[in-house]
Structures are given as structure tokens and as C-alpha cells.
C-alpha positions as CSV (number, residue, x, y, z in Angstrom):
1,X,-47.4,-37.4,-94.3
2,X,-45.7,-38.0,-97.5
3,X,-48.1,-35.4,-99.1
4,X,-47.2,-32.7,-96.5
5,X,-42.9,-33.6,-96.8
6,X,-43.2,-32.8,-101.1
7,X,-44.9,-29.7,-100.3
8,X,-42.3,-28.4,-98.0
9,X,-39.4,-30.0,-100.3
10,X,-41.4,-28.0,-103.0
11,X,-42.0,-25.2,-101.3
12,X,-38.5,-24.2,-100.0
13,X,-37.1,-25.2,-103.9
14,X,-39.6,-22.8,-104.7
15,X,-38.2,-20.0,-102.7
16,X,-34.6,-20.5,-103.8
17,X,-35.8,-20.8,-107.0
18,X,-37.8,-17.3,-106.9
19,X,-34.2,-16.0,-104.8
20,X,-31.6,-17.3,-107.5
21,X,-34.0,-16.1,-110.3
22,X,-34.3,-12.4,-108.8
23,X,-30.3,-12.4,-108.5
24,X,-30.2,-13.5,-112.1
25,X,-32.7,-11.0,-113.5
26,X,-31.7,-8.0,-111.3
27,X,-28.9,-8.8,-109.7
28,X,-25.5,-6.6,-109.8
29,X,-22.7,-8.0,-112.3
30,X,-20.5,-6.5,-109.9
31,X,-17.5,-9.5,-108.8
32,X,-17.7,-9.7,-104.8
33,X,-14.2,-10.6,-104.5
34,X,-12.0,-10.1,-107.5
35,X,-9.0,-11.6,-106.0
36,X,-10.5,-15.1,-106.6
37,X,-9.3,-17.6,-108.7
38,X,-12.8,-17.4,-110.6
39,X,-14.4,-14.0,-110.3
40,X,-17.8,-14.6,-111.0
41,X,-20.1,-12.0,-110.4
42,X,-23.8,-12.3,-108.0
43,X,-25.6,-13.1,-111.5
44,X,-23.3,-16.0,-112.7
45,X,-23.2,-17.5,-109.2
46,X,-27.3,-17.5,-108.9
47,X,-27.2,-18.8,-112.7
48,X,-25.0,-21.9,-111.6
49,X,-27.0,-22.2,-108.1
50,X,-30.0,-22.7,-110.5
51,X,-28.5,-25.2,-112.7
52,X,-27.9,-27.5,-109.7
53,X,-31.2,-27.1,-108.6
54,X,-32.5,-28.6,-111.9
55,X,-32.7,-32.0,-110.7
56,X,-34.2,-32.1,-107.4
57,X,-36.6,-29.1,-108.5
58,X,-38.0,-31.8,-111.0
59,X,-38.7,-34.4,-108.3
60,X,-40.0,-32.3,-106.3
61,X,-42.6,-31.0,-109.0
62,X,-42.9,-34.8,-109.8
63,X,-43.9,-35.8,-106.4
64,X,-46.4,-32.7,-105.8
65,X,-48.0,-33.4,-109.0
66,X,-48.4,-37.4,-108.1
67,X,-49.0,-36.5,-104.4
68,X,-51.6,-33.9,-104.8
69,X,-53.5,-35.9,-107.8
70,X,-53.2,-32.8,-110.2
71,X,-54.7,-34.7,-112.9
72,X,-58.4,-35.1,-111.7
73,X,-58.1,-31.2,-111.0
74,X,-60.7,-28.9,-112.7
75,X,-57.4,-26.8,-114.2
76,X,-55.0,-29.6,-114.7
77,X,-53.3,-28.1,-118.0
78,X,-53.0,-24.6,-115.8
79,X,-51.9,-26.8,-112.5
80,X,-49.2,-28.7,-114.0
81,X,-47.4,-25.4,-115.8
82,X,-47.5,-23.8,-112.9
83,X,-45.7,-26.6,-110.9
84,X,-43.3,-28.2,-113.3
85,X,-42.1,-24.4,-114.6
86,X,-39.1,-24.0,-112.2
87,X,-38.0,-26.9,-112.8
88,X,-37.9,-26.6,-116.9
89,X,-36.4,-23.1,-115.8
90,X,-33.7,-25.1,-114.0
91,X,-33.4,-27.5,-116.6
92,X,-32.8,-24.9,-119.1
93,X,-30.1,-23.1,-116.8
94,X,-28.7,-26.5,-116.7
95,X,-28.3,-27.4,-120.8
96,X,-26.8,-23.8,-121.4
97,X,-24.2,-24.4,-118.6
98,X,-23.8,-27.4,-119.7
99,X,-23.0,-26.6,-123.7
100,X,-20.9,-23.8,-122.8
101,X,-18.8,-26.2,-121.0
102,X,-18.5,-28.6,-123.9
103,X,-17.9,-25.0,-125.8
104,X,-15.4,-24.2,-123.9
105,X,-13.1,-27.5,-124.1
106,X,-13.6,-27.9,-127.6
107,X,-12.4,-24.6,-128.1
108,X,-9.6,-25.4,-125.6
109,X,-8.6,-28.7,-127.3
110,X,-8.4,-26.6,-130.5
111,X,-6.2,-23.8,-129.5
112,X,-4.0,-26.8,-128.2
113,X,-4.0,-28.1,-131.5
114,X,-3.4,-25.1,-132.9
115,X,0.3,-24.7,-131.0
């Protein structure tokens, strides 16, 4: 039971993933609705999507690769790049929103500064 609940969890983090990733690879940089406060465009808003799904896409890699005993597979080395790459994808979404924040307010608290 547990087995076949990661594999869904996995699964359907899978799909966003694959969705978000097209959006940020071919999406349009066109802003759906410039009147917003923050008009981000398709791209940025799948980039952040994917950034949030960092964590959970982890887990859910971690609990397939526990679940499914990866490691006594004939291709375990093939097996667990295949299953944990979303997640270092997400991951890696995640550190580069997360230092352009701490870009952006250091170079906030230095303008400040600056005045």
C-alpha cells in the first residue's frame, strides 16, 4: 500500500514537474495581466512553481527509491538519476530564487544606505 501511495505522489510531482519545466523552456515571456502588482510572465511563474516543488519532489524521490529497493536493482547508478533528477532540478530552481532574493535585499539595504 505504501509502495503504490509514493508512486502516485511521485508520479503526479512528476507531471507538474515535466508541465512547469515545459512553461519554463518554451513558454511565452508574455505578462498575462500587466495591471498586477507583480507582472511576472508564464516563464517566471512556472520557475517559482518549481522552486516550491523542491521539497516535496525530494521526498517523494526519497520514498520511491526506499520503497521500490532501487539499490539491489541491476541499473541502480542509472535508476537513482533518473528518479532523484527532478528533484535536484527543483532544488536548483530553489537556490537561484533563493540568492536572487538575498540579492535583491542587499542591494535594497544598500541603496537605502546610500540616501
Amino acid at each position: 500500500m505504501a509502495k503504490k501511495l509514493a508512486n502516485s505522489v511521485y508520479a503526479l510531482g512528476l507531471a507538474a514537474f515535466l508541465v512547469l519545466a515545459g512553461f519554463v523552456l518554451f513558454g511565452a515571456g508574455i505578462v498575462p495581466s500587466p495591471e498586477a502588482m507583480i507582472a511576472w510572465s508564464m516563464r517566471e511563474i512556472a520557475f517559482v512553481g518549481l522552486a516550491f516543488g523542491a521539497i516535496p519532489m525530494v521526498l517523494a524521490g526519497v520514498a520511491v527509491y526506499r520503497l521500490n529497493e532501487v539499490k539491489q536493482s541491476e541499473h541502480k547508478r542509472r535508476n537513482s538519476i533518473l528518479i532523484f533528477a527532478p528533484g535536484l532540478l527543483c532544488g536548483a530552481c530553489l537556490l537561484f530564487v533563493l540568492g536572487l532574493l538575498a540579492f535583491m535585499m542587499i542591494q535594497a539595504i544598500m541603496h537605502v544606505s546610500t540616501l
